[in-house]
Legacy VTK file of the C-alpha trace (Angstrom):
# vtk DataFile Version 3.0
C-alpha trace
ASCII
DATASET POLYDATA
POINTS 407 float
6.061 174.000 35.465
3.403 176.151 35.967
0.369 176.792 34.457
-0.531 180.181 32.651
-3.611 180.957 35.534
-0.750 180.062 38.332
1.776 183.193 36.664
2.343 186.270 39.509
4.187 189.043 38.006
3.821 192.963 38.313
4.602 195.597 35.574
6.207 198.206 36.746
8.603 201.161 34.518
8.458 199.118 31.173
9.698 195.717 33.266
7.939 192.767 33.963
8.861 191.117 37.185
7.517 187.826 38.671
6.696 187.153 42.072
9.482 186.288 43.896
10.131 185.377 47.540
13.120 186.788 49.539
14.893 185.681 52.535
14.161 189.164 53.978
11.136 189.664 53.218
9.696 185.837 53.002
11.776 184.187 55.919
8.605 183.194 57.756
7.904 180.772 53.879
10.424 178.698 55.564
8.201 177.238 58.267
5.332 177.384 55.946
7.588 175.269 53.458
8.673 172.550 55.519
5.177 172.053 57.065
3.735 171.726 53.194
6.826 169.058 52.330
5.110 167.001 55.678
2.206 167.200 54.313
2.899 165.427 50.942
5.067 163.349 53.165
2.619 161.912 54.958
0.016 162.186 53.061
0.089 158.705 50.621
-3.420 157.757 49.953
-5.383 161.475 50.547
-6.853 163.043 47.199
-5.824 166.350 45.586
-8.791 167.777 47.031
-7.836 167.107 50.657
-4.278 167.967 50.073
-4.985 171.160 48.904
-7.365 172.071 51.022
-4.867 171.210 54.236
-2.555 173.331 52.401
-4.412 176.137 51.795
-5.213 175.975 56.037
-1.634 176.253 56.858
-1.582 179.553 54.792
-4.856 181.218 57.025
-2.277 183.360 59.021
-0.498 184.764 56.328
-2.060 187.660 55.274
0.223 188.838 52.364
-0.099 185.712 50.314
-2.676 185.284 47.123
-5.018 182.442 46.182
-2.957 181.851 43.335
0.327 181.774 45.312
-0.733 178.735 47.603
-1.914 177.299 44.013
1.244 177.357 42.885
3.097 175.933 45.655
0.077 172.701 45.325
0.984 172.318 41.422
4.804 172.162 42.594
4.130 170.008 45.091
1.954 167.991 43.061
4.264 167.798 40.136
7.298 166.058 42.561
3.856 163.890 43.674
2.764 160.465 41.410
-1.167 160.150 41.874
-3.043 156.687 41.410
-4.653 157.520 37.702
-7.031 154.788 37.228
-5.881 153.593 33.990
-7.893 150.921 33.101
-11.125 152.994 33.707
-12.638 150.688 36.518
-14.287 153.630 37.962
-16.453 154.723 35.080
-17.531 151.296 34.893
-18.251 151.607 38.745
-20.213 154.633 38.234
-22.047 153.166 35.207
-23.012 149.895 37.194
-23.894 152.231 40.255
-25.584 154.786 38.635
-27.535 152.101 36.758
-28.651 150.420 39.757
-30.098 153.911 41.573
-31.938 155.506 38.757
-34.779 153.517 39.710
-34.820 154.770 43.427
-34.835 158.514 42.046
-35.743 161.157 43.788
-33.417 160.048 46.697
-33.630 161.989 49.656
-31.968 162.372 53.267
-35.109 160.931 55.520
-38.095 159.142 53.381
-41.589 160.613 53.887
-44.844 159.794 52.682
-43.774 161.623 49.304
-40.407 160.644 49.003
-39.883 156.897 50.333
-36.435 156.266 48.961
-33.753 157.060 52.054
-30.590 157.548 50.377
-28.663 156.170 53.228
-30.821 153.168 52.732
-30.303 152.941 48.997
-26.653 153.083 49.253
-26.582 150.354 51.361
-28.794 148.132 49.259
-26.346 148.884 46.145
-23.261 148.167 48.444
-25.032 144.676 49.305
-26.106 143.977 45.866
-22.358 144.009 44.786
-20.948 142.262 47.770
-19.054 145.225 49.244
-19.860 148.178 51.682
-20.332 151.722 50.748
-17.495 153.281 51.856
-15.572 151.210 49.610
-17.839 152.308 46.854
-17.256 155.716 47.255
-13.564 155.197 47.634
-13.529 154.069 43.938
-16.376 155.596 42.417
-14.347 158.842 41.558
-10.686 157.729 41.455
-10.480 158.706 37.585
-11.063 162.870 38.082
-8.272 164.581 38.909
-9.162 166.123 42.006
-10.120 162.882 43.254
-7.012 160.500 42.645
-5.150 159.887 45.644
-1.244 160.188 46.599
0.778 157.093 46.026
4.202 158.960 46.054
5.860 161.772 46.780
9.582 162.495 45.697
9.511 166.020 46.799
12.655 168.189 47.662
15.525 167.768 49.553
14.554 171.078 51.932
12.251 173.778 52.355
14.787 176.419 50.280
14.476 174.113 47.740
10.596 174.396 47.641
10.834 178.253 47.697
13.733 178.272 45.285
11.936 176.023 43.107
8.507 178.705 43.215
10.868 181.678 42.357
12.368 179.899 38.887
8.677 178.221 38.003
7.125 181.826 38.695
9.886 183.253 36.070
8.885 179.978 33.849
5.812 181.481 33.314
6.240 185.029 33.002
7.900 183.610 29.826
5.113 181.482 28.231
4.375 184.772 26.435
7.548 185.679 24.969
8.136 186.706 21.436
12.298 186.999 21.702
14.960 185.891 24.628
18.431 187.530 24.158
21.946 186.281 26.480
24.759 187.750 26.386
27.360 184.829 27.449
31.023 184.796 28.752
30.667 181.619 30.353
29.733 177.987 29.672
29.013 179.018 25.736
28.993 175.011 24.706
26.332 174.315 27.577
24.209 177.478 27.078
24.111 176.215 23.034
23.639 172.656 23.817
20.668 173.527 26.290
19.075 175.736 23.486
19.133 173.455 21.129
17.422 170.404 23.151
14.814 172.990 24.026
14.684 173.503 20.061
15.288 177.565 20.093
16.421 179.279 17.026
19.569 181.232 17.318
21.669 184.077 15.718
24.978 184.969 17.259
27.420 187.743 17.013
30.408 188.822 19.194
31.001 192.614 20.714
34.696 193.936 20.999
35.315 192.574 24.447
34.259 189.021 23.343
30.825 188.738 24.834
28.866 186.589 22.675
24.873 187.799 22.248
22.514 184.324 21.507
19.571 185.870 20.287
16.291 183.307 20.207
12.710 183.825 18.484
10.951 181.661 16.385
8.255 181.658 13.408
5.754 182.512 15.379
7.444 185.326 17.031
6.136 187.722 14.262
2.445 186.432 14.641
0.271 186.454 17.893
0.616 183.044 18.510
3.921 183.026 20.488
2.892 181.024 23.459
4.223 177.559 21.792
7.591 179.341 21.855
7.418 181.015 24.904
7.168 177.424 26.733
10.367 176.363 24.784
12.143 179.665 26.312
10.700 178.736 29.939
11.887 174.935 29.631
15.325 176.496 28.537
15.958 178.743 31.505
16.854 176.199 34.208
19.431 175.179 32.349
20.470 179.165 31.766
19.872 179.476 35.785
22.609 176.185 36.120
25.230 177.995 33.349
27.441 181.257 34.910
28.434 184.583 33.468
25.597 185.297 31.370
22.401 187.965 31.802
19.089 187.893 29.349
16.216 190.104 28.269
12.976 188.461 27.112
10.415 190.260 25.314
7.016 189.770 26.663
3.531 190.146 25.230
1.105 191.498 27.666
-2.833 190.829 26.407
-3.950 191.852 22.988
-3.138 195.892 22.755
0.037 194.794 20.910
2.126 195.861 24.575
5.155 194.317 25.293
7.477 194.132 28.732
10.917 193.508 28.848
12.105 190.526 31.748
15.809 191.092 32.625
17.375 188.052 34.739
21.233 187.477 35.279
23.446 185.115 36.736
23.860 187.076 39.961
19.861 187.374 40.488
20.289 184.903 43.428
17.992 181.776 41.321
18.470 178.982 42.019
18.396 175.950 39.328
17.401 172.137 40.432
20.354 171.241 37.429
23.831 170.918 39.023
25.833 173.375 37.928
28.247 172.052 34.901
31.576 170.846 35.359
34.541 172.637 34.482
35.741 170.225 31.719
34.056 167.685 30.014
36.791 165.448 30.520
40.070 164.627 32.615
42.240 164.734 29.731
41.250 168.657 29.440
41.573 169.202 33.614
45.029 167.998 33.289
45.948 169.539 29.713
44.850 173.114 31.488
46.821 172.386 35.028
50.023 171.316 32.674
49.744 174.913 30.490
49.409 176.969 33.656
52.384 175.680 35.174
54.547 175.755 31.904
53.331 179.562 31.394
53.824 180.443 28.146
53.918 184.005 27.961
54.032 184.283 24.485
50.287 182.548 24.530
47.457 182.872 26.670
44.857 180.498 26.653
40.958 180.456 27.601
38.324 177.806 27.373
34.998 177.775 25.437
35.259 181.230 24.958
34.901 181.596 20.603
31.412 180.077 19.102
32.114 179.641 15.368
28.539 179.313 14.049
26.930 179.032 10.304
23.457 179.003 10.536
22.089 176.909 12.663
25.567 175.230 13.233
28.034 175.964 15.543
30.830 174.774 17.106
32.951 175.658 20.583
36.328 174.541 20.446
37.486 173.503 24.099
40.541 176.052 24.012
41.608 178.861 22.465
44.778 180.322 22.335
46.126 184.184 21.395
49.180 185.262 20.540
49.942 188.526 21.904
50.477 190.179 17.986
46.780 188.741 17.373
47.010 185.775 16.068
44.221 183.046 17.562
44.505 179.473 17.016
41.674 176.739 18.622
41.892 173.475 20.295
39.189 170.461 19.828
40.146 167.229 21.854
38.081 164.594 20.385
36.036 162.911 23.152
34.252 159.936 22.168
34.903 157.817 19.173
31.922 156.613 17.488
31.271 156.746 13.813
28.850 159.561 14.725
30.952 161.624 16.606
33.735 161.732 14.595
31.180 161.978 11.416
29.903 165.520 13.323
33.625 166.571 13.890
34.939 166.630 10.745
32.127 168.467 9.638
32.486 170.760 12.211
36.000 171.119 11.003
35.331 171.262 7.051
32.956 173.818 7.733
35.543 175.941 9.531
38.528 175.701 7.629
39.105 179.095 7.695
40.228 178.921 11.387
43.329 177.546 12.779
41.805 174.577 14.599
43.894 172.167 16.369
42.848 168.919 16.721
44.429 165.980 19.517
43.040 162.426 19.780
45.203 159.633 21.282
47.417 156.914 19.572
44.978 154.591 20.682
41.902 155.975 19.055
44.769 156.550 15.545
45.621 152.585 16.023
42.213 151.417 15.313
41.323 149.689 11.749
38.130 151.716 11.376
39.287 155.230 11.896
38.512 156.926 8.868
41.770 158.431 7.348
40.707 161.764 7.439
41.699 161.856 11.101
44.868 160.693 10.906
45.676 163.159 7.297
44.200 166.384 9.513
46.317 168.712 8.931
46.123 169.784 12.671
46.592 166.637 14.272
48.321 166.502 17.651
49.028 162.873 18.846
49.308 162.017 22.578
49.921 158.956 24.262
48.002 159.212 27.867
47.508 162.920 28.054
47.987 165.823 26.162
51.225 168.111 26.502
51.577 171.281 27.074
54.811 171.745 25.240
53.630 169.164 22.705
50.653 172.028 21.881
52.841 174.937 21.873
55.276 173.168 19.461
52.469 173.019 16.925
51.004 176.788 17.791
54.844 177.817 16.256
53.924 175.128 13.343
50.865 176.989 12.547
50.122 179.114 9.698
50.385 182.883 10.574
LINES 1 408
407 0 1 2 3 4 5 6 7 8 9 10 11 12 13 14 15 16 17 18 19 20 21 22 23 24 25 26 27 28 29 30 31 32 33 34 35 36 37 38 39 40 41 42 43 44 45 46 47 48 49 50 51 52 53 54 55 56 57 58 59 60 61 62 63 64 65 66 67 68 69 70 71 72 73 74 75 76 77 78 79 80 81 82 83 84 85 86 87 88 89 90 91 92 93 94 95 96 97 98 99 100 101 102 103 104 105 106 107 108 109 110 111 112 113 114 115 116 117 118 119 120 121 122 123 124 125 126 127 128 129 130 131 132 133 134 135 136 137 138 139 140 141 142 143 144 145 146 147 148 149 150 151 152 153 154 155 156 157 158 159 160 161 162 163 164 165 166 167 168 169 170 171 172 173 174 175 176 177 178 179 180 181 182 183 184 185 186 187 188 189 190 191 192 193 194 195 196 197 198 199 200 201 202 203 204 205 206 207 208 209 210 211 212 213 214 215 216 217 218 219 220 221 222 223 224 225 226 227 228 229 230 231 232 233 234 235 236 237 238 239 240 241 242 243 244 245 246 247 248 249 250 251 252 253 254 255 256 257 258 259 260 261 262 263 264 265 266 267 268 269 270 271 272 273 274 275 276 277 278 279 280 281 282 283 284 285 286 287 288 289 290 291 292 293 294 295 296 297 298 299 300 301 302 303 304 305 306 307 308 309 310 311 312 313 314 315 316 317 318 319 320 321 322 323 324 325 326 327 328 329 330 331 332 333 334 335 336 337 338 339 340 341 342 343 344 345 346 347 348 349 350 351 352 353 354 355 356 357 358 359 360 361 362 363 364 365 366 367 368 369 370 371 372 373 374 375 376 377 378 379 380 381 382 383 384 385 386 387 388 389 390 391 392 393 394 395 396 397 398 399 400 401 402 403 404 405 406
């Protein structure tokens, strides 16, 4: 990501919006991109230094383009980049050693006179003797530990030059976020991801649903209500690539702007055009749902209709997406969980997941062969809710047990 120094973003009607480069506008960034990505591509062994400094060059012509924006592009660039480090600190002990061995030829000067006798040309060379190697070596190594001085070993870089610029528009929206106090989304899609995302980034969540079943996952933290947000705000800015991967969603952060106490609202949506490095994620989590879904649509059960992932049940900081959900046309909703894996873990979070819920009409299928083993725990096979399948699950098998169901 970027850092805080690297952030572009204008103000403008209560709204903060980053810099962001468009194919109408920005088409030329193309070129520009691909002749950066050769430059990192060819450019194993040159130092930070000289790499940025080429790259600012191929930026002289453009005329609409800040300091900080070629700055950014270099930290992108850099951060796809792995840079000889110097680990084992063999170049402080260089400097130490060399250092140690000029003091006593201080002043040193370009051409000796009768004042100044000590050449520095001439001094170097005596060091460089004195420990068996020449100069140039020396001052290969005699800086490799600073950062501006370590040198390209690899680059990993992106696939294309739309990636590069794609890449700039999401890390520029990164960091308009470091300084956010709240992030609101309001979901229809890919709920389970857009949770499961959150909570690796370690966001704190409240949910509620509106009346036509768009779920609002509102995120701040304990140090929203203090000035010290910017912990946070890096947790929201890791989060939203993810967001950027999920669909139907749009979200409004809340955005501290210096120390008057201001705030700006940043509004982003799943149509905005970003574009996240994640792949987008799959449909189902697993064939035994791709086929359970083609199997209902072709029986058509009018009575029912069926969605997926579209009801969070949540307590706390606990909630739970059951893969389908089914309504009756009179109202009645009833939920579907295929168990997925089978270790003692998983199954330990699933039936708490279910206890915690029992207030819902949850479903539950898992196959004979997971029911067969000797260290299923019997609560499985006594759930009420049970649905047994051999080597898929039914659509007629699940519609028998939606008429089973408690009204």
């Amino acid at each position: 990501m970027l850092t805080k120094e690297l952030a572009i973003a204008e103000c403008r009607d209560g709204f903060l919006l980053p810099d962001r480069l468009y194919r109408q506008h920005h088409g030329h960034y193309l070129a520009i991109a691909e002749q950066l990505l050769e430059l990192y591509r060819a450019g194993v062994g040159q130092t930070r230094r000289e790499l940025h400094a080429a790259a600012r060059k191929l930026f002289e012509q453009e005329q609409d383009c800040p300091l900080r924006r070629i700055d950014a592009f270099c930290k992108l660039l850099d951060d796809a980049s792995t840079f000889d480090k110097d680990r084992r600190g063999a170049a402080a002990q260089l400097r130490a050693k060399v250092f140690r061995m000029a003091a006593k030829f201080h002043p040193l000067v370009v051409e000796a006179d009768s004042l100044f006798e000590h050449a520095e040309a001439v001094v170097k060379d005596e060091i460089a003797q004195a420990l068996g190697t020449t100069w140039e070596s020396i001052s290969d190594r005699l800086f490799a530990d600073v950062i501006p001085y370590q040198k390209l070993a690899k680059f990993t870089g992106y696939a294309t030059p739309g990636d590069l610029l794609a890449r700039y528009n999401v890390a520029q929206c990164q960091a308009a976020l470091y300084r956010a106090q709240s992030l609101t989304v309001w979901a229809t899609e890919d709920l389970k991801i857009i949770l499961r995302y959150a909570k690796l980034a370690r966001l704190v969540h409240t949910i509620d649903e509106d009346r036509n079943g768009t779920h609002r996952l509102y995120f701040d933290g304990p140090a929203s209500v203090l000035r010290a947000t910017s912990r946070y705000g890096v947790a929201m800015a890791r989060f939203l690539p993810s967001l950027l991967a999920c669909r139907g969603w749009r979200m409004e952060a809340k955005v501290a702007m210096g120390r008057g106490g201001w705030t700006r609202r940043l509004c982003l949506s799943a149509d905005d055009g970003l574009r996240s490095a994640l792949p987008p994620p799959e449909e189902f989590d697993s064939q035994v749902e791709a086929d359970f879904a083609a199997d209902w649509a072709a029986s058509d059960p009018s009575e029912w209709t069926m969605s997926r992932e579209t009801v969070v049940l949540h307590q706390g900081q606990k909630t739970f997406v059951p893969d389908f959900v089914f309504q009756q046309a009179q109202g009645r909703r009833v939920l579907l969980e295929i168990a997925g894996f089978w270790t003692p873990e998983y199954l330990a979070s699933k039936r708490e997941s279910l206890e915690r819920f029992l207030h819902e009409d949850i479903l539950l299928a898992a196959p004979e062969s997971l029911l067969k083993q000797a260290n299923v725990e019997p609560w499985l096979r006594d759930y009420p809710g049970l649905i047994r399948y051999k080597t898929g699950l039914k659509a007629v098998d699940v519609l028998r047990r939606l008429c089973e169901q408690r009204p």
